[in-house]
C-alpha positions in Angstrom: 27.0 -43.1 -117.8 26.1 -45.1 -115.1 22.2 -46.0 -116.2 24.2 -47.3 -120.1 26.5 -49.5 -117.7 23.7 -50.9 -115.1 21.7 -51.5 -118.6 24.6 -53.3 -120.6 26.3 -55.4 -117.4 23.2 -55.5 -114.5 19.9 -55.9 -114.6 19.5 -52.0 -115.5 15.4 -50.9 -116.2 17.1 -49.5 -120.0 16.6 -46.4 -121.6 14.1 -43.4 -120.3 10.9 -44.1 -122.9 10.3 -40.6 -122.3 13.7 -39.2 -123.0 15.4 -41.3 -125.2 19.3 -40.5 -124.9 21.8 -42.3 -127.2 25.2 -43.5 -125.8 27.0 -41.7 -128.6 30.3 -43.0 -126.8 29.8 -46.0 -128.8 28.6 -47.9 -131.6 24.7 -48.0 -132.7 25.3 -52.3 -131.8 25.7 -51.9 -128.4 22.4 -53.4 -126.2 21.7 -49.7 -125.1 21.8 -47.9 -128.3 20.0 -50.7 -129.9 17.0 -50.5 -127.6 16.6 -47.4 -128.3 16.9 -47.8 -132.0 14.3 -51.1 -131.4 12.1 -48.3 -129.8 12.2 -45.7 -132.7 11.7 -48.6 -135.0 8.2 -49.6 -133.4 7.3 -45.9 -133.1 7.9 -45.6 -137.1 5.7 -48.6 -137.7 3.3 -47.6 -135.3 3.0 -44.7 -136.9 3.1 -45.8 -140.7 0.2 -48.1 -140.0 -2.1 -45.3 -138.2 -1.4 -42.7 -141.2 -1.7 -45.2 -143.7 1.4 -44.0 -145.5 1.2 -44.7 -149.4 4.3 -47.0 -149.1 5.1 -49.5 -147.0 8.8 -50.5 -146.2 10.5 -53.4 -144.1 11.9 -53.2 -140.9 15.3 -53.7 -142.2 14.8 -50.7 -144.4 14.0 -48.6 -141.2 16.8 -49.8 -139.3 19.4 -49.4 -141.6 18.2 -45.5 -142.1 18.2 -45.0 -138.1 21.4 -46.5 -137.6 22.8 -44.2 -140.7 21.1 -41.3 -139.0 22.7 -42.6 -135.4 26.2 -42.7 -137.5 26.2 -39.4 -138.4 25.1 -38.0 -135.2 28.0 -40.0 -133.8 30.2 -38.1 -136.4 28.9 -34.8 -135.5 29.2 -35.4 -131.9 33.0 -37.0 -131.8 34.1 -33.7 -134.1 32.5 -31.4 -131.6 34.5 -32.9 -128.9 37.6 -30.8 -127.0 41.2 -32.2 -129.3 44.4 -32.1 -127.3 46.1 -29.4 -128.4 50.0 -28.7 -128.9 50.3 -27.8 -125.5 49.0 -31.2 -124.2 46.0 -29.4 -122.7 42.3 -30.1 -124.0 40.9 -27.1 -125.9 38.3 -24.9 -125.0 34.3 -24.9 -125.5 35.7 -21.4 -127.8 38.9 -23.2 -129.5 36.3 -25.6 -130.3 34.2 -23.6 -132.2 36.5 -21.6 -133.9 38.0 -25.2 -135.2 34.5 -26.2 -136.0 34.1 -22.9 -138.2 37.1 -23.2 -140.0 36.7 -26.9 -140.7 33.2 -25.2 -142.3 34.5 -22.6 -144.3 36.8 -24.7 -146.0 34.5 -27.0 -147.3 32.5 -24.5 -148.4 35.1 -23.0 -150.4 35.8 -26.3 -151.8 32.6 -26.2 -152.7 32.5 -22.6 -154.0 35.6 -23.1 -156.1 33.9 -26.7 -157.7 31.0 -25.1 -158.6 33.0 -22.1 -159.9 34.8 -24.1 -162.0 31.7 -26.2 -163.7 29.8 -23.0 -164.2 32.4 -21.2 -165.4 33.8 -23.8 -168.0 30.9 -25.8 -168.7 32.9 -26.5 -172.3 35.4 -28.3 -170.4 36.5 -31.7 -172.2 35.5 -33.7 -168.8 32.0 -32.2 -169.7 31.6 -33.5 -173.2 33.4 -36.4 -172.1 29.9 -37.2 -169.4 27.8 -35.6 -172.5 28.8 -38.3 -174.5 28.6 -41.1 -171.9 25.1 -40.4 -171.2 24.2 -40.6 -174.8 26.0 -43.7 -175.3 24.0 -45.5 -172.2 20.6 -43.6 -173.4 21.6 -45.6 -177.2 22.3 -48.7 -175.4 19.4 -49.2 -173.4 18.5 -51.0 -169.9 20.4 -54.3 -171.8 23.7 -52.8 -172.3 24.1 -53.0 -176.1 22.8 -51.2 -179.0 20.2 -52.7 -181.2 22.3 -53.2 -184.3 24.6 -55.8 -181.7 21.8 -58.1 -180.6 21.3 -59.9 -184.0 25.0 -61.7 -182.9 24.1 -62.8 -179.4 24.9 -66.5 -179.7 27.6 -66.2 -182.8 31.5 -67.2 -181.3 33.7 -64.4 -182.5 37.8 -65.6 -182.8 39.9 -63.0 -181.4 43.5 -63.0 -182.9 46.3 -61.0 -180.2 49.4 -59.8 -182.2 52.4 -60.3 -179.6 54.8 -58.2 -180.0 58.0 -59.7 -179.3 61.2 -57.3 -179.1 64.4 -59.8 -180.2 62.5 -60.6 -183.7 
């Protein structure tokens, strides 16, 4: 767009305060896109501090959740774009969806079938397998080792390695 290029290479007035429009053409470190994201940012704090919200977070905190949020609008955006077809001609605005709802429906099959699968066999070895992980970690605490280890924290143990060596 030509108000993105007079803001990134001329002396451009920037993004509309009013209607704040990401350049979704490129990434959330461009001058543009990161004007923007400077503006949400102040608006966030703004409003944190007249709300009084019951926890305060840094500004790097905010701007690493806009720019994931500006990421996966990016995402959703570049799939939603026309693909060349076969032919060597750009689908159309119906091709599009019906590629968009297909790409849907298999990942929710996926997920049916996963779920299918852990509800139907929740005896499954990979199950007692995580059963018995958790109960390890809740026996070994926040320190990593079991109560009965800690006595021999400082003690050198000598660890013998039988080779095995094939022409003897």
């Amino acid at each position: 767009r030509e108000d993105v290029y007079s803001y990134e290479y001329e002396d451009g007035p920037g993004p509309d305060l009013k209607n704040l429009t990401f350049d979704l053409k490129n990434g959330s470190k461009t001058p543009w896109n990161s004007k923007i994201i400077d503006v949400l940012l102040e608006e966030i704090q703004k409003r944190c501090n007249e709300e009084k919200w019951p926890f305060q977070r840094s500004e790097a905190y905010f701007r690493e959740i806009l720019q994931d949020r500006y990421k996966r609008l990016r995402t959703i955006w570049t799939a939603t774009q026309p693909k060349v077809t076969a032919k060597g001609i750009l689908e159309t605005p119906i091709e599009v969806e019906k590629r968009l709802i297909t790409k849907k429906d298999e990942t929710l099959k996926v997920t049916r079938q996963t779920m299918h699968r852990r509800n139907v066999c929740p005896q499954s070895p990979d199950n007692f397998t995580w059963r018995w992980l958790q109960r390890l970690i809740r026996t070994l605490g926040e320190g990593g080792m079991s109560s009965e280890e800690s006595d021999v924290e400082n003690d050198i143990e000598t660890v013998l390695r039988v080779k095995n060596m094939t022409w003897r």
